[in-house]
C-alpha positions, -999 to 999 in steps of 0.1 A, spaced: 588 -302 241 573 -308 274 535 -326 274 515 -342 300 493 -356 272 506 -394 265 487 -402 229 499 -362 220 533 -375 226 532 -408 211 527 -393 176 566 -383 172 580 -405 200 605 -431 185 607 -450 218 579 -452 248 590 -467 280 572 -470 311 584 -485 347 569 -500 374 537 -478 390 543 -490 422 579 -500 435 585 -527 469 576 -505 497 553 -487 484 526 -505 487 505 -482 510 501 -462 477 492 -486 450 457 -474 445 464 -438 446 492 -443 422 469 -469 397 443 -440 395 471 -415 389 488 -431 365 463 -449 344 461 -420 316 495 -433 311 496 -470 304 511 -477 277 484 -498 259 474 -508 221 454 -473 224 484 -455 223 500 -472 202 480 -463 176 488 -426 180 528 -441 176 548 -445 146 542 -477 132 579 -487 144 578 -472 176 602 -488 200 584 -507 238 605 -506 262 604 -514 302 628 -528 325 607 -555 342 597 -571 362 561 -559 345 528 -558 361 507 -562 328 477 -550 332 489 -520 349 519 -497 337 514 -518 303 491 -541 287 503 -580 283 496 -575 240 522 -547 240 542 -564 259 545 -593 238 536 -575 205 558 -570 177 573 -530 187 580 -546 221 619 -548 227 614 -553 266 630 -588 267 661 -573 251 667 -547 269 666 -570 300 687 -596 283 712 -565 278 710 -553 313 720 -583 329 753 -586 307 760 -551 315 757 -561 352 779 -593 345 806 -565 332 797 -541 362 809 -567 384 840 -583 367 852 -550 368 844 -541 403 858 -574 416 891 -572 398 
């Protein structure tokens, strides 16, 4: 199922992930996207429409405050410091590889 309604979605949703609003060079856009965007921040409101195990995930850098709050970040469903942690040894691999 398709929805455009974030807290309808975080009721079955095993895993919500967010990226950043507003990537380098886009700057010129950064308060067109904030007001766009902000029904979908993934914040301790929404989390409470989630599973209780429901699984945080973003790729960082984060702007907390904006696509996610600095509490969900750091609060206990968050797994965003892992999945960095495993990006950056899949890169390590990516590269041995490609330079061998």
């Amino acid at each position: 199922n398709v929805t455009h309604d974030p807290m309808k979605a975080a009721k079955k949703a095993d895993i919500i992930s967010t990226d950043v609003w507003v990537s380098m060079g886009d700057e010129e856009e950064y308060d067109q996207r904030l007001h766009d965007f902000k029904p979908y921040q993934i914040n301790s409101k929404l989390l409470e429409q989630a599973k209780h195990d429901v699984m945080v995930l973003h790729c960082l850098p984060a702007h907390r405050g904006e696509e996610i709050t600095a509490n969900v970040v750091d609060g206990p469903n968050s797994a965003v410091f892992d999945q960095a942690e495993n990006r950056l040894h899949t890169q390590k691999a990516l590269l041995l590889k490609l330079l061998s």
